[in-house]
N, C-alpha and C positions, 0 to 999 in steps of 0.2 A: 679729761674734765668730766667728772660726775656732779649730776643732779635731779631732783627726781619734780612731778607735777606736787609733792606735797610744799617742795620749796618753794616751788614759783607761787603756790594758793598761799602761803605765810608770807612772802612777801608782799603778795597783793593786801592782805590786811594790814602790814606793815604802814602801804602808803595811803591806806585808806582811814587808818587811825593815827598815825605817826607815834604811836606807844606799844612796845614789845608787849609790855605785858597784855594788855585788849588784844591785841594781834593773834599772841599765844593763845586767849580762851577762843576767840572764833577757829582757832585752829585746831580746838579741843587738844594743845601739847600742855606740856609744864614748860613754864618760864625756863628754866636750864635747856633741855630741847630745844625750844625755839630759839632761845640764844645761840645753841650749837652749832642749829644749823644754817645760822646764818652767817657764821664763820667761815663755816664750811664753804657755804656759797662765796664768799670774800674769799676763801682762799682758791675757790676756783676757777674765779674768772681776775686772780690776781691784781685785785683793786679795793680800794675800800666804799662801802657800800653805803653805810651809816654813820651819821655823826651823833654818837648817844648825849644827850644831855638831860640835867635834873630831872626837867619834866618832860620827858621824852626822846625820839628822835629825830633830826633831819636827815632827808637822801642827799647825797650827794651826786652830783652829777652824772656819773656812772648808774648809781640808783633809779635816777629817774628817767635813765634810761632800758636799766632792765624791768619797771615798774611799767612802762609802754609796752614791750615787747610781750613781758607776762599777760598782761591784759588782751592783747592781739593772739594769744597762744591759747586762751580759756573763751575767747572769743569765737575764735575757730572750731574750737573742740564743740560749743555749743551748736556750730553749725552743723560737725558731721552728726553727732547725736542725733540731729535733725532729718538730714538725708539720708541715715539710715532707717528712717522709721518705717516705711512701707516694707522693711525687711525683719520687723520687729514684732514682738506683741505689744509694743507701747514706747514713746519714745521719753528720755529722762530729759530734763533740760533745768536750766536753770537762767535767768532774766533781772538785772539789775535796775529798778526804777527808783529814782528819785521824784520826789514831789514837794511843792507848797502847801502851807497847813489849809488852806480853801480847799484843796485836790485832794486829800486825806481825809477830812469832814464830812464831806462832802458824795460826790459822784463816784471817787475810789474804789469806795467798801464795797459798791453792789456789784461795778464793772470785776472787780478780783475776784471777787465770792463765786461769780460766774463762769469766768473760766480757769478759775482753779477746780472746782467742779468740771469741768468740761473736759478737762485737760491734768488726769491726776497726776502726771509722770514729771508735769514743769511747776520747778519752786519757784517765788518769787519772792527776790530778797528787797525790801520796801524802807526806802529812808525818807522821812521829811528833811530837808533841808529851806533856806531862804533862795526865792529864784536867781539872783545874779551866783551864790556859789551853786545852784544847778547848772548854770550855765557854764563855771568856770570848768566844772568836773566832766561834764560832758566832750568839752573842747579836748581836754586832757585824756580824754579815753578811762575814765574810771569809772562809768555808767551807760549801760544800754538805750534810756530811754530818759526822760525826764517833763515834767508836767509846770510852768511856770507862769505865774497870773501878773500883768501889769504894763509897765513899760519897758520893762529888762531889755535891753539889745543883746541879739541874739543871731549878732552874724558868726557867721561862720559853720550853721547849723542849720539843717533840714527842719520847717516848724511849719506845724498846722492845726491850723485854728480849730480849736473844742468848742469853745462858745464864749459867755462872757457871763461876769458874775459881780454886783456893786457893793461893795462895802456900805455898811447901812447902820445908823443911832438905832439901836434899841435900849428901850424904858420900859417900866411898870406903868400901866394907864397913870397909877396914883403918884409915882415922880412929877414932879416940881418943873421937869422941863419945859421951855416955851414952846408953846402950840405953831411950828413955823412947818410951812410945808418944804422947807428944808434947813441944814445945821451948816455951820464953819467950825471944820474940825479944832482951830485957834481957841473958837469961842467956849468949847466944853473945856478944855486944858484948866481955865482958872476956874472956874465955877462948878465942875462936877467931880465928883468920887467918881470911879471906872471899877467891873469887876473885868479880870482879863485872866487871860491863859498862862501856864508858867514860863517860867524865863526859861526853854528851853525850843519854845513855840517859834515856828520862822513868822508867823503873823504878827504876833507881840512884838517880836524884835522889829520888823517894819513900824510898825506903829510906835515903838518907840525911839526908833530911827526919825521917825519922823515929827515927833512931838522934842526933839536935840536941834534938830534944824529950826526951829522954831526958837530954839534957846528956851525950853519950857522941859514940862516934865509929866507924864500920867500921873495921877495920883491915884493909886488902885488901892481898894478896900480890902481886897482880897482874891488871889488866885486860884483856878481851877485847872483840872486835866484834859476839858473837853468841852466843846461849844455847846455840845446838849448841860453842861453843869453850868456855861455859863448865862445859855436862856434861864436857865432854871432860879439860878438865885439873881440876876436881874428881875425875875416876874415875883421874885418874894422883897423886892424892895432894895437890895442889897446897894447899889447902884445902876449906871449904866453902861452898855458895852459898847464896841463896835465889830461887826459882825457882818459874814457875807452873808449877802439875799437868801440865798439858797438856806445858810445852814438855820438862821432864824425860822425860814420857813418848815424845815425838814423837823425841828427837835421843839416849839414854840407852841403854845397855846394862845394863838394868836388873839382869844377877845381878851384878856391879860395883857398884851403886849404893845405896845406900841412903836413902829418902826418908822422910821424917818431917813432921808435920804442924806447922805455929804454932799456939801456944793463943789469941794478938792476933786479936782481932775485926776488921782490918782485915785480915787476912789473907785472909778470905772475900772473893772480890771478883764480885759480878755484874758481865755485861758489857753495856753498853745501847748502842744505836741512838740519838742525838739529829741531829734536826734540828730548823730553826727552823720555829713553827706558821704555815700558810698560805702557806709557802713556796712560790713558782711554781717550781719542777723540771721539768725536762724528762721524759719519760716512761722513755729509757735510764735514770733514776734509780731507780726503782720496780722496773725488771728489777735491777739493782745491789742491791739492797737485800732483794732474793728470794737470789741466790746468795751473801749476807754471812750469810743467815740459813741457808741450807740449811749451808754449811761451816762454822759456827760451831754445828751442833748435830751434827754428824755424830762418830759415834764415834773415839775416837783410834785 
């Protein structure tokens, strides 16, 4: 039985995208390659691996089983990288985090900027996703570390509380909105235009997760790529958003701006720390996980 760690890294992208072709470019191969060798793999542990269809693939039982093991094997490899460092000039690593679009706006950038500086040998490969599939992925062993804002239930997982962050109405002083020292998110659904973030965004998607439960619908003027674009043309009249505390405050010209609080209990959102419990982590982990906390409690 032959196979090599470049198989087991293409199949991790396998299950991490469920399409050969993405899989292939993170794997920097050609589409034929990565197809080859994952035959190859198929033909060496004499089972089939994937079920290929139109628009992608699914694993198959087998799959999602060599897709654990993979994971547990680059798992490990990051820890010796690790304990070999005091025997090194520098130790290499690399660290998979996922986060919510509040965690990425927000407290992220400066805690990463820091110890990727600090620390030039560890990559960190950064995905936003929505917190219940952070949650789901973590369970599943397809990520190191994860950041998720709300009520997500999150057993089965090591979590520790970051701080907390409110989803918040902002307007132009000069919008039309009523002077209330607080909103029902219900209430803006029929009566306002919304500018929002793209359909790609895990915030959006809740927020329109949640405006479907309602049996309603946003009605957005227009999308942007980033909460600073979206203070930005809510203060030019555009409409209005909704937005965490923080990132209004961090990107806002606030005498322009007018913020207001949701009465939705969902709007309160703690921010927690999950990992999987007994996780073998490399130690650069545990330094990562001091500067997530230090920049997620520091004052705006």
């Amino acid at each position: 039985m032959h196979y090599d760690l470049t198989d087991l890294r293409l199949f991790l992208h396998v299950g991490d995208t469920e399409n050969l072709t993405r899989a292939a470019e993170r794997a920097c191969l050609s589409l034929p390659a990565a197809s080859n060798r994952i035959k190859q793999l198929e033909e060496a542990f004499e089972t089939q691996l994937l079920v290929r269809q139109a628009k992608g693939v699914q694993l198959t039982p087998a799959g999602h089983m060599l897709l654990q093991h993979a994971r547990e094997v680059f798992r490990e490899l990051e820890c010796l990288h690790a304990d070999l460092q005091p025997f090194a000039q520098g130790v290499k690593g690399r660290l998979r985090v996922l986060a919510n679009t509040t965690a990425t706006h927000s407290f992220l950038a400066d805690a990463l900027s820091r110890f990727l500086t600090d620390n030039p040998g560890v990559d960190i490969e950064l995905e936003e996703q929505l917190s219940q599939e952070i949650v789901a992925t973590l369970n599943a062993g397809g990520a190191d570390l994860g950041i998720v804002a709300g009520s997500v239930a999150t057993e089965g997982l090591e979590v520790q509380l970051l701080g907390s962050d409110d989803l918040i109405v902002i307007a132009s002083i000069n919008h039309p909105l009523p002077s209330f020292k607080k909103l029902r998110f219900a209430d803006l659904l029929d009566a306002h235009r919304f500018v929002g973030l793209n359909e790609f965004s895990a915030i959006q998607s809740f927020l329109d997760g949640m405006a479907a439960g309602l049996g309603k619908r946003i009605s957005l003027r227009v999308r942007v790529g980033s909460f600073d674009a979206v203070c930005r043309m809510v203060e030019a009249g555009a409409g209005i958003a909704i937005v965490p505390r923080s990132c209004a405050m961090r990107y806002a010209n606030r005498k322009d701006l007018r913020m207001v609080p949701l009465t939705d209990t969902w709007a309160r959102r703690e921010m927690r720390l999950c990992r999987r419990p007994g996780g073998n982590l490399p130690q650069f982990a545990d330094t990562l996980i001091r500067y997530l906390t230090e920049a997620a409690q520091a004052p705006v």
